[in-house]
MILUM-375753 format. One record per residue (C-alpha): z, y, x; residue in one letter. Coordinates in steps of 0.5 Angstrom, whole numbers, plus 2048, in hexadecimal, padded with zeros to 3 digits. Layout:
MILUM-375753
ZYXA/...
This chain:
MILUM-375753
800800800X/7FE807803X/80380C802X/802813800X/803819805X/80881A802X/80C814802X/80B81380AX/80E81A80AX/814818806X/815811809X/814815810X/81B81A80EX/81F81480AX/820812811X/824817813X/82981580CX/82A80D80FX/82980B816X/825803813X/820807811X/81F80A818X/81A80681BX/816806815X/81580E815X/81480E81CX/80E80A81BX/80B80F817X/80A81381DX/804814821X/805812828X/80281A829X/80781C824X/809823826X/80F827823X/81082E823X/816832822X/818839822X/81D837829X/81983082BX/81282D82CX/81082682DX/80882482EX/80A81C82EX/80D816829X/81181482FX/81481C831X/81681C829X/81A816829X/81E818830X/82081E82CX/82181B826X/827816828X/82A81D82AX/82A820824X/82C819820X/83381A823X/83482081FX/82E820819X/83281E813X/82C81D80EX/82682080BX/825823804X/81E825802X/81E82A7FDX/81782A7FBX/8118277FEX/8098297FDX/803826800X/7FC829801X/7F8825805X/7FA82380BX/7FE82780BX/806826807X/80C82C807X/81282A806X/81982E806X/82082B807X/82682D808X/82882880EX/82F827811X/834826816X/83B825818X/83C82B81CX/840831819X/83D836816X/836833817X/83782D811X/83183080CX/82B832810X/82483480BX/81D83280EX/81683280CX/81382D810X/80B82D810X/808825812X/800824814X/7FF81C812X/7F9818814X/7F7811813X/7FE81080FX/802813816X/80581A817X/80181D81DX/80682481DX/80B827819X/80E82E81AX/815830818X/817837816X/81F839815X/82483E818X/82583B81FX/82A841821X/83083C820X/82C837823X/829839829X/83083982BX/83283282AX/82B83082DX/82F834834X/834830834X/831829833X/82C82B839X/83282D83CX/
């Protein structure tokens, strides 16, 4: 069964809720796969999944709040949370490019004014 843009996009950020759906989200990602955000850059599956175990330690979840596809293209907005005080609800709007049934980049848009100072630490 193909499945919708959409529901790639939705089981893609379903493994930010529960760690056994984890492996199944990261094989809807291109090997090319790049992510952009307003503090990181990734051009590579493989450079994504080293930053995303990191962030696994502090990210609590993600609730999408509303999901639109045109095309290839599918927006989503979310409030994704964490453990840290003071940054437990964070409002995203994340753009996905997909092809052939895999996400080939996404780019996230937030507030990283708080963030980019946990990032500080984490490199630190």
């Amino acid at each position: 069964m193909t499945m919708t843009n959409t529901k790639i996009v939705k089981t893609f950020l379903a493994g930010f809720n529960n760690p056994e759906q984890l492996p199944e989200s990261i094989a809807l990602l291109a090997d090319n796969y790049k992510f952009k955000d307003p503090i990181v850059e990734y051009q590579s599956k493989e450079e994504f999944l080293v930053a995303a175990q990191e962030l696994g330690k502090i990210l609590t979840g993600v609730d999408i709040i509303n999901i639109a596809e045109n095309g290839e293209w599918v927006a989503v907005l979310y409030n994704f949370k964490s453990d840290i005080k003071g940054l437990e609800n964070n409002f995203g709007s994340e753009w996905f490019r997909l092809e052939n049934g895999l996400i080939q980049e996404s780019q996230l848009v937030y507030d990283a004014t708080e963030w980019r100072k946990v990032f500080a630490q984490m490199t630190n």
